[in-house]
Backbone as a chain_set.jsonl record, in Angstrom:
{"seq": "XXXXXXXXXXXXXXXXXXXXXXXXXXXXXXXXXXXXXXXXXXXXXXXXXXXXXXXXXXXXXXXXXXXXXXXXXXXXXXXXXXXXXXXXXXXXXXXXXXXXXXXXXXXXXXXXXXXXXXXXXXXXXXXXXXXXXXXXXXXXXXXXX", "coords": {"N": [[-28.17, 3.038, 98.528], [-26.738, 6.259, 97.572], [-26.826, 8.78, 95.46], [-25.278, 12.274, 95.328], [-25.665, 14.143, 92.848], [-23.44, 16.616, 90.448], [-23.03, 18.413, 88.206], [-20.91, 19.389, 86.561], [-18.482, 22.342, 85.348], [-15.245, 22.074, 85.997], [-13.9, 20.013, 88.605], [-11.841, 19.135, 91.899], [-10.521, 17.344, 94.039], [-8.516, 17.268, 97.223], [-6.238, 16.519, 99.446], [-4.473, 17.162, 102.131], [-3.515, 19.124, 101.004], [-2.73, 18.109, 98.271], [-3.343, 17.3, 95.436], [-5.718, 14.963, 94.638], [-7.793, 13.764, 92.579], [-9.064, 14.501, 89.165], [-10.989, 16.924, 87.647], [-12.189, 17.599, 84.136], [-14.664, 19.273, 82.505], [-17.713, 18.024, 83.547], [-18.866, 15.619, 85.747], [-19.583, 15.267, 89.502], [-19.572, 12.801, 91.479], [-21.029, 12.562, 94.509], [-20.623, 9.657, 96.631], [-22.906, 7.733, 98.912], [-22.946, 5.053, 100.629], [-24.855, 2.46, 102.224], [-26.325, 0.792, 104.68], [-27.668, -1.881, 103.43], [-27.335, -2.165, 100.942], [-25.896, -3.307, 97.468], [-24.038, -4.92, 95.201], [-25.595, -5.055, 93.227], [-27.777, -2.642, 93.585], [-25.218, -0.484, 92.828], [-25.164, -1.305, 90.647], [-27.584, 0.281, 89.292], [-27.148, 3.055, 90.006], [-25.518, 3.311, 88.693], [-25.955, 2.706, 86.085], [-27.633, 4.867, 86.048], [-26.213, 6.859, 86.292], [-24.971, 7.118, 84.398], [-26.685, 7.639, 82.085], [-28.63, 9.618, 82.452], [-30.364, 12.015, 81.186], [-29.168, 15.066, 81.818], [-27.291, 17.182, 80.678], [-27.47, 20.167, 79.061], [-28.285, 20.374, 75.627], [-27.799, 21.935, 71.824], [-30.113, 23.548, 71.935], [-29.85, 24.407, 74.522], [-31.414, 23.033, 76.537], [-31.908, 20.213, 78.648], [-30.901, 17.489, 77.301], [-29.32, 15.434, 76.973], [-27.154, 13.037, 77.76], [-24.142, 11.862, 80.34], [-22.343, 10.182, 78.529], [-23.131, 11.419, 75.989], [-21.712, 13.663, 75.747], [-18.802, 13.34, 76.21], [-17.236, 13.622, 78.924], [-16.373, 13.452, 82.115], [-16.211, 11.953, 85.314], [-16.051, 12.41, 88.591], [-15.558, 10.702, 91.352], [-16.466, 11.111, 94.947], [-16.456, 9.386, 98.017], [-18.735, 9.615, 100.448], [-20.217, 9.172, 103.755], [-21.939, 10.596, 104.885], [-23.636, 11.388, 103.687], [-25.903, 9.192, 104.727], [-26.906, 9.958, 106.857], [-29.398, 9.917, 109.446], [-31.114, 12.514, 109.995], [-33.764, 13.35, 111.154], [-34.474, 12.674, 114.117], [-33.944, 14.405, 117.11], [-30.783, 16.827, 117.31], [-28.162, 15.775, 116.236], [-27.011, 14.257, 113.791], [-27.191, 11.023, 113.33], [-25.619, 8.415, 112.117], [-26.245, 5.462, 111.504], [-27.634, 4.223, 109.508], [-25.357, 3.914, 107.673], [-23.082, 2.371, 105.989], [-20.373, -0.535, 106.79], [-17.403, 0.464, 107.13], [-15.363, -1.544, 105.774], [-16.873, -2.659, 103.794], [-18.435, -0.901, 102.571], [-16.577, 0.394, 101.259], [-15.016, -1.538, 99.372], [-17.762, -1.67, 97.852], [-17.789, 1.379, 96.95], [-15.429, 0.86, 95.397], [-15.898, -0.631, 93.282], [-17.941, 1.003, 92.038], [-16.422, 2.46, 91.001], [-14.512, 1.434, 89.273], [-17.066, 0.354, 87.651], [-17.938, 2.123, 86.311], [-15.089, 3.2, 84.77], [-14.262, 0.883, 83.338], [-17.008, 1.517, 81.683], [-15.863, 3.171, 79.695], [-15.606, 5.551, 80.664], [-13.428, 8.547, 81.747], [-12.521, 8.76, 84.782], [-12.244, 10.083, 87.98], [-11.262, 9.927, 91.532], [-11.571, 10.516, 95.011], [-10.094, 9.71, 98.131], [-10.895, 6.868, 99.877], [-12.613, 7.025, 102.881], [-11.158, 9.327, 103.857], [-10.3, 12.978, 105.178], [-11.18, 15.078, 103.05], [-11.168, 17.829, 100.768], [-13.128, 19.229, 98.481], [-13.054, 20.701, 95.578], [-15.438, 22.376, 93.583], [-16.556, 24.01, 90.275], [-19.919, 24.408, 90.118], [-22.067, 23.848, 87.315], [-24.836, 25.356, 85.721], [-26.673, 26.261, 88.035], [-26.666, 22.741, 88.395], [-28.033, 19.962, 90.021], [-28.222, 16.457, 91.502], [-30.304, 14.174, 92.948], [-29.739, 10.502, 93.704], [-31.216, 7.852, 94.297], [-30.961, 4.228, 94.757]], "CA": [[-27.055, 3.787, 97.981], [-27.068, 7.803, 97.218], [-25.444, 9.641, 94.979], [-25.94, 13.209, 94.308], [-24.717, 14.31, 91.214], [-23.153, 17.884, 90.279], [-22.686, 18.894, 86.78], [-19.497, 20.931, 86.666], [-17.189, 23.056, 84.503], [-14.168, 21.613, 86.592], [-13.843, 19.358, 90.043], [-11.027, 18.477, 92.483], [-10.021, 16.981, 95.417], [-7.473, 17.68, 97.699], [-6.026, 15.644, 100.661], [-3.132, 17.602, 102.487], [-3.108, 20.355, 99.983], [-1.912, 17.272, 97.614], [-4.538, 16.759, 93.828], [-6.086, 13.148, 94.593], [-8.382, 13.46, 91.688], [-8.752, 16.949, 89.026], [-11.549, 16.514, 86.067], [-12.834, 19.198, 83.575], [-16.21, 19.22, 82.313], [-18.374, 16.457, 83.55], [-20.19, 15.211, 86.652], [-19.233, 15.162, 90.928], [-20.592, 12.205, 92.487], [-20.839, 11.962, 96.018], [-21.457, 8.637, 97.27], [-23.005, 7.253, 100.446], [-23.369, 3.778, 100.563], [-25.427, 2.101, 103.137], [-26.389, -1.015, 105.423], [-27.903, -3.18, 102.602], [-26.502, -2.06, 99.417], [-24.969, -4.025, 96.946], [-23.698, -4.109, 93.536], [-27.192, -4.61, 92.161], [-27.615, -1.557, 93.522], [-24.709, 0.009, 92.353], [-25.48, -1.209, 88.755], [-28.788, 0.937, 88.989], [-26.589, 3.854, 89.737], [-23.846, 3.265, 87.591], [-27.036, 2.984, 84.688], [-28.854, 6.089, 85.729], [-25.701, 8.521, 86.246], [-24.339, 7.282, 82.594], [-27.741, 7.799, 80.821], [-29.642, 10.577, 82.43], [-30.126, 13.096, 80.648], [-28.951, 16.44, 82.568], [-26.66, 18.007, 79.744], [-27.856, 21.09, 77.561], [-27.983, 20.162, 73.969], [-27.743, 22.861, 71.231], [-31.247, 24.827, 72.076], [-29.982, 24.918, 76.477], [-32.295, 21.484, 76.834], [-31.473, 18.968, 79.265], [-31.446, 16.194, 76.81], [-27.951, 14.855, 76.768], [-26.501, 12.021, 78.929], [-22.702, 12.045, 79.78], [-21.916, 9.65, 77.041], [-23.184, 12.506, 74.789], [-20.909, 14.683, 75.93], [-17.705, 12.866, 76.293], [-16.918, 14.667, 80.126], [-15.343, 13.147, 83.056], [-16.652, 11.663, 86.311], [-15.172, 12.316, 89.83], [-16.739, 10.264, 92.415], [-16.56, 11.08, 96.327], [-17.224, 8.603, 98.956], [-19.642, 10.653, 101.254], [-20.94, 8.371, 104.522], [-22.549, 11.65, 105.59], [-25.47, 10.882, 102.737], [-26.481, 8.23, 104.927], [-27.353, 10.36, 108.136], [-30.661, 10.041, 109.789], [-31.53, 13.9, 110.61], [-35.297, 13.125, 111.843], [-34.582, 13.3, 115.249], [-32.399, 15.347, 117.462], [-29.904, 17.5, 116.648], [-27.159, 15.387, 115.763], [-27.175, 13.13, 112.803], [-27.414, 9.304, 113.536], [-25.085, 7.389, 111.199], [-26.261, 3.747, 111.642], [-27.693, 3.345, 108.616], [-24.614, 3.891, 107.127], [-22.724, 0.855, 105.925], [-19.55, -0.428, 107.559], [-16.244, 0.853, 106.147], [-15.134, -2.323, 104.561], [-18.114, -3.295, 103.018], [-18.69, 0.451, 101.906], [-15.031, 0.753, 100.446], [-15.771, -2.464, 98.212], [-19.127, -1.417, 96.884], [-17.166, 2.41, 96.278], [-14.195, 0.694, 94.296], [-16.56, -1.643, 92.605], [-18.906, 1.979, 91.701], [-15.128, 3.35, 90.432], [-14.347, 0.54, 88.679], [-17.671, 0.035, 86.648], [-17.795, 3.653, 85.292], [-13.842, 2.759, 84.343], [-15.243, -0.239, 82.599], [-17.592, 2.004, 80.46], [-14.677, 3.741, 79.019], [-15.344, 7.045, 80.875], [-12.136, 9.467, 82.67], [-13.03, 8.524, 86.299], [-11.112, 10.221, 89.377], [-12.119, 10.064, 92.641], [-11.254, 10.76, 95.978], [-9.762, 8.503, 98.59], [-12.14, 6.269, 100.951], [-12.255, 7.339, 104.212], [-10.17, 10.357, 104.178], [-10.964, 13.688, 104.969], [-10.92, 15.652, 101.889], [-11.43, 19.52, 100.387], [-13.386, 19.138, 97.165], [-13.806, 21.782, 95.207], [-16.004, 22.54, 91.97], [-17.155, 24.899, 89.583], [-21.192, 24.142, 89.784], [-22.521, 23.82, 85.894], [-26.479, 25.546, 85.619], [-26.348, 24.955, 89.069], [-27.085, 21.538, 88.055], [-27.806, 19.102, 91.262], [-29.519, 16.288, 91.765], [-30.458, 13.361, 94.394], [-30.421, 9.487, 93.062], [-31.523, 6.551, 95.304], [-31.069, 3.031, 94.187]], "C": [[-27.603, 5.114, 97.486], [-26.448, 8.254, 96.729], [-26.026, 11.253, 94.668], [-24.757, 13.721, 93.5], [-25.127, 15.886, 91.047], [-22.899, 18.078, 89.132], [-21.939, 19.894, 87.203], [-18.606, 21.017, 85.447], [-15.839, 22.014, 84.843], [-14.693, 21.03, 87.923], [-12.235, 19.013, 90.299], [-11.048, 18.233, 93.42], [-9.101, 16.953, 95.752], [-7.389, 17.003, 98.92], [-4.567, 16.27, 101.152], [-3.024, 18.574, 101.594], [-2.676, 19.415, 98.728], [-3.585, 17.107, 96.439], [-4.583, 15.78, 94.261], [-6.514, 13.148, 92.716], [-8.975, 14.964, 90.941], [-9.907, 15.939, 87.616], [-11.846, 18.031, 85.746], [-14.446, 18.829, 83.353], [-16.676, 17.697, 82.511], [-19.621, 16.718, 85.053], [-19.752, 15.003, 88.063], [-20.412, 14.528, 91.391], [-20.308, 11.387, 94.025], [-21.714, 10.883, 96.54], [-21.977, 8.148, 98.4], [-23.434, 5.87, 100.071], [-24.133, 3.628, 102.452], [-25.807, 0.772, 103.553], [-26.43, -1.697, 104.056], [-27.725, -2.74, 101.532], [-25.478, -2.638, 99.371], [-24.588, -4.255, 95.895], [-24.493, -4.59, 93.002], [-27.436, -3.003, 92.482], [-26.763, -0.593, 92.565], [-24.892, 0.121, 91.161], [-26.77, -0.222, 88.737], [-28.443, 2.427, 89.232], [-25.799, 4.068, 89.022], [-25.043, 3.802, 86.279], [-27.617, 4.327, 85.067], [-27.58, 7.53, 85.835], [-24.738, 8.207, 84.909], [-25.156, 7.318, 81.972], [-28.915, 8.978, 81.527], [-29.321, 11.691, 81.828], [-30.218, 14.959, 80.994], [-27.792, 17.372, 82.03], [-26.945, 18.668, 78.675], [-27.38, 20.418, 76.155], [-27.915, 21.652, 73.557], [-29.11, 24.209, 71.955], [-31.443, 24.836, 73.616], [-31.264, 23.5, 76.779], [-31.656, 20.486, 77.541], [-31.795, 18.067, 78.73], [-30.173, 15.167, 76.831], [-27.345, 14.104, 78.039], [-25.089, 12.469, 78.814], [-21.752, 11.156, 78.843], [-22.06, 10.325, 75.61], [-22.105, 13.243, 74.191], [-19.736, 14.707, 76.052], [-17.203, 14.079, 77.574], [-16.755, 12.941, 80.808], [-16.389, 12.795, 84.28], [-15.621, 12.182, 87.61], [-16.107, 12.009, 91.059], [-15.829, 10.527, 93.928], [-17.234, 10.746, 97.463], [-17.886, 10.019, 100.334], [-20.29, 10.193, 102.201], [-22.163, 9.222, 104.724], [-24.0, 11.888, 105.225], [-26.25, 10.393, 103.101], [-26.912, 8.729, 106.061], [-29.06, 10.302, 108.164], [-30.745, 11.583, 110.684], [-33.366, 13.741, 110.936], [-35.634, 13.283, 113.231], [-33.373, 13.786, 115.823], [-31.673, 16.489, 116.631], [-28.068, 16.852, 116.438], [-27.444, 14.165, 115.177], [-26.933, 11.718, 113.314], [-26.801, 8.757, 111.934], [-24.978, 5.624, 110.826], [-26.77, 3.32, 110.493], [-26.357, 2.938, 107.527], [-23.912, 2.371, 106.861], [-21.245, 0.802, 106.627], [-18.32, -0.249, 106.658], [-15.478, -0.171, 105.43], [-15.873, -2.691, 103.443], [-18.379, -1.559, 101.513], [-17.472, 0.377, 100.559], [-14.705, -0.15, 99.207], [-16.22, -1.977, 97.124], [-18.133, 0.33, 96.29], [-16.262, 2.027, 95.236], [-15.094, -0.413, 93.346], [-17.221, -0.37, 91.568], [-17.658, 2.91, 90.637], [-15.555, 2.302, 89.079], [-15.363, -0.039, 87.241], [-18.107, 1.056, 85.834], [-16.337, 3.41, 84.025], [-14.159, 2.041, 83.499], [-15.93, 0.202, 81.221], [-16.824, 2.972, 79.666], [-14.78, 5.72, 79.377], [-14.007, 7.152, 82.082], [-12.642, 9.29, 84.044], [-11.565, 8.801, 87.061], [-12.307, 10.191, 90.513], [-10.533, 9.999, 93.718], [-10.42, 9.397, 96.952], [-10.353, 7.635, 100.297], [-12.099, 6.346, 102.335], [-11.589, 8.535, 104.84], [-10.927, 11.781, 104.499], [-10.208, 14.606, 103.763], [-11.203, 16.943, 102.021], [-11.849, 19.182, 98.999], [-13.8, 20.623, 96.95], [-14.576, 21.745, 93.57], [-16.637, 23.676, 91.506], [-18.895, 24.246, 89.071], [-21.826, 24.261, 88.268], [-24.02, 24.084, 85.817], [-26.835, 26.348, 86.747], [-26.923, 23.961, 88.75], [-26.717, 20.31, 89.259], [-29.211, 17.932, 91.124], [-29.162, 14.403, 91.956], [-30.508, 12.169, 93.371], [-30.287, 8.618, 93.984], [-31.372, 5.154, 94.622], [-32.299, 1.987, 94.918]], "O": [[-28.746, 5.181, 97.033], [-25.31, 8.394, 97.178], [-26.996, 11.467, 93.94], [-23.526, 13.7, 93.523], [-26.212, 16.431, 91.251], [-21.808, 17.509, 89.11], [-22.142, 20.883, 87.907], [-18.14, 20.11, 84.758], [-15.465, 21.229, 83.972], [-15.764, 21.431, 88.378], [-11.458, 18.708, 89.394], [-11.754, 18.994, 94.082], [-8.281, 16.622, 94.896], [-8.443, 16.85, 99.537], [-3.554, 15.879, 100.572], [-1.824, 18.841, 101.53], [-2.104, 20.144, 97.917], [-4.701, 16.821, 96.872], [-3.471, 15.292, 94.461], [-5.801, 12.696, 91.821], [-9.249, 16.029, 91.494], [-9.726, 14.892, 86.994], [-11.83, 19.073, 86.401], [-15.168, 18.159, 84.091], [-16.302, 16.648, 81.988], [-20.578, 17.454, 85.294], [-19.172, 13.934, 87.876], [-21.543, 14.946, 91.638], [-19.777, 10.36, 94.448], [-22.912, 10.919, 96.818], [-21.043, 8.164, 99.203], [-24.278, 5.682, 99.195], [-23.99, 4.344, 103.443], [-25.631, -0.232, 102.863], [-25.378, -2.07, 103.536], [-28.481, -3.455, 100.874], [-24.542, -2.775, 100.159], [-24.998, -3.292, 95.247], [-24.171, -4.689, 91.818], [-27.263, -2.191, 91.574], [-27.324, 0.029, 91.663], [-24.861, 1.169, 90.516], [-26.859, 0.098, 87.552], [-29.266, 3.22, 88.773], [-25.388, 5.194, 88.742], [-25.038, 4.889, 85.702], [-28.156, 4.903, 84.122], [-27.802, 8.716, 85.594], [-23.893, 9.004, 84.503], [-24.809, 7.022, 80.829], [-30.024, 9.083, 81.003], [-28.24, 12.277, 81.887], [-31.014, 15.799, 80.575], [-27.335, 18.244, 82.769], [-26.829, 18.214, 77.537], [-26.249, 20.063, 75.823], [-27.941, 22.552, 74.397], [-28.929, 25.374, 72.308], [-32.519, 25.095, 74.155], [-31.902, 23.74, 77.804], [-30.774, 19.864, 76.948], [-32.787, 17.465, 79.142], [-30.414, 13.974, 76.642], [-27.133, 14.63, 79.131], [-24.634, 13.125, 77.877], [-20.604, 11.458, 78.52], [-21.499, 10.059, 74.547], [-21.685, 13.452, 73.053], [-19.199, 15.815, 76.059], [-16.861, 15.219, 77.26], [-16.914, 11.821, 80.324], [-17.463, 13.393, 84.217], [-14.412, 12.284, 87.402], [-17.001, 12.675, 91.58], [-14.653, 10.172, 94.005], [-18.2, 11.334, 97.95], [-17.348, 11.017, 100.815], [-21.443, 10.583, 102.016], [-23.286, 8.717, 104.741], [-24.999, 12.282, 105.825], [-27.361, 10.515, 102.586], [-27.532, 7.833, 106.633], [-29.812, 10.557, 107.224], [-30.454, 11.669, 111.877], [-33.904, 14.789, 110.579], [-36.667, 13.813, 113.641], [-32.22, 13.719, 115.396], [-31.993, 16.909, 115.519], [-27.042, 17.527, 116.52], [-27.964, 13.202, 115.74], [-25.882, 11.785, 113.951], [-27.442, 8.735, 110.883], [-24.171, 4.897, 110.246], [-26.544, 2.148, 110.192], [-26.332, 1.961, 106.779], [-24.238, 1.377, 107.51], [-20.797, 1.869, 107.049], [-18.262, -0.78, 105.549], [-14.881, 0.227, 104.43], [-15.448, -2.98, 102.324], [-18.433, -1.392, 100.295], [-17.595, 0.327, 99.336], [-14.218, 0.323, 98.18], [-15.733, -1.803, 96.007], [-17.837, 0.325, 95.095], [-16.214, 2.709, 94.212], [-14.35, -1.022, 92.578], [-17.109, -0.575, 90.359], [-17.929, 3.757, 89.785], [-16.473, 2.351, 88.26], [-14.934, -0.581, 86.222], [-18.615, 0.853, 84.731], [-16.465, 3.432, 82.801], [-14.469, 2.696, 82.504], [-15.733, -0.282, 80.106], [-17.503, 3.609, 78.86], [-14.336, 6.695, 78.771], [-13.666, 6.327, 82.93], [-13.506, 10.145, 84.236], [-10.453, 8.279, 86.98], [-13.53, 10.331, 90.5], [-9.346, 9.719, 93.551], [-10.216, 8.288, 96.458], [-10.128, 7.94, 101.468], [-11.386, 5.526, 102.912], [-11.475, 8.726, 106.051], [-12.104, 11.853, 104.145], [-8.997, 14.773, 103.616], [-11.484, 17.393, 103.132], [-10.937, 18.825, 98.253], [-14.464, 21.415, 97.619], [-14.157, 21.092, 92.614], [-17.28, 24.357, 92.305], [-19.106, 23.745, 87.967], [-22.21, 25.431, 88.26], [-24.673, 23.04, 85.838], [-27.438, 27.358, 86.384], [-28.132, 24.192, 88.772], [-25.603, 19.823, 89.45], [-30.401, 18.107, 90.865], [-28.313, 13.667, 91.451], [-31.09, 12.37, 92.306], [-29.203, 8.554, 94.564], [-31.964, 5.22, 93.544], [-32.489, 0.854, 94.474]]}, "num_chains": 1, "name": "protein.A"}
């Protein structure tokens, strides 16, 4: 499982020109799930994108988790995380996982943020979307389970 994670001012997503999911200050995480992930996994993302600490405190310091900060999640399923670019020139999606299985482990990855009493929107599984966000630092960054 992959998520990378965006620290932003604002995020949305858009499906048809239509708001799926609108946060303000918080965190854009695009997910890719893959073949053998499973919600052990997920719990090791769920724990590291509610306690790392990638939010300025008072003196501009990345010391602050988003439980610090009381901000917003918006997660977006992302297969595209899961491409093998190593050979060729066109991505290889097999490790990817299969769209039921994926769509699960994503509403399971909703669901246990929800759980920890944070604002969670997200996107909708499978669709093609238009996200947009206001980048925070730029603040980016890769997590593997």
């Amino acid at each position: 499982m992959i998520s990378v994670l965006q620290r932003c001012h604002n995020a949305k997503v858009t499906i048809d020109n239509q708001i799926i999911g609108k946060i303000g200050k918080g965190l854009v995480s695009f997910l890719g799930i893959q073949k053998n992930d499973d919600k052990k996994k997920a719990d090791i993302l769920i724990e590291k994108t509610l306690n790392l600490r990638i939010f300025n405190d008072s003196n501009q310091k990345m010391n602050l988790c988003i439980k610090d900060v009381n901000a917003s999640i918006l997660v977006v399923s992302q297969f595209t995380l899961c491409a093998d670019t190593k050979k060729g020139r066109r991505p290889s999606f097999l490790n990817a996982a299969n769209p039921e299985d994926a769509n699960i482990l994503y509403q399971y990855f909703i669901n246990c943020l929800k759980n920890h009493g944070f604002q969670v929107e997200s996107g909708t599984f499978g669709a093609t979307m238009d996200v947009q966000l206001i980048n925070n630092g730029p603040a980016t960054f890769i997590l593997n389970s």
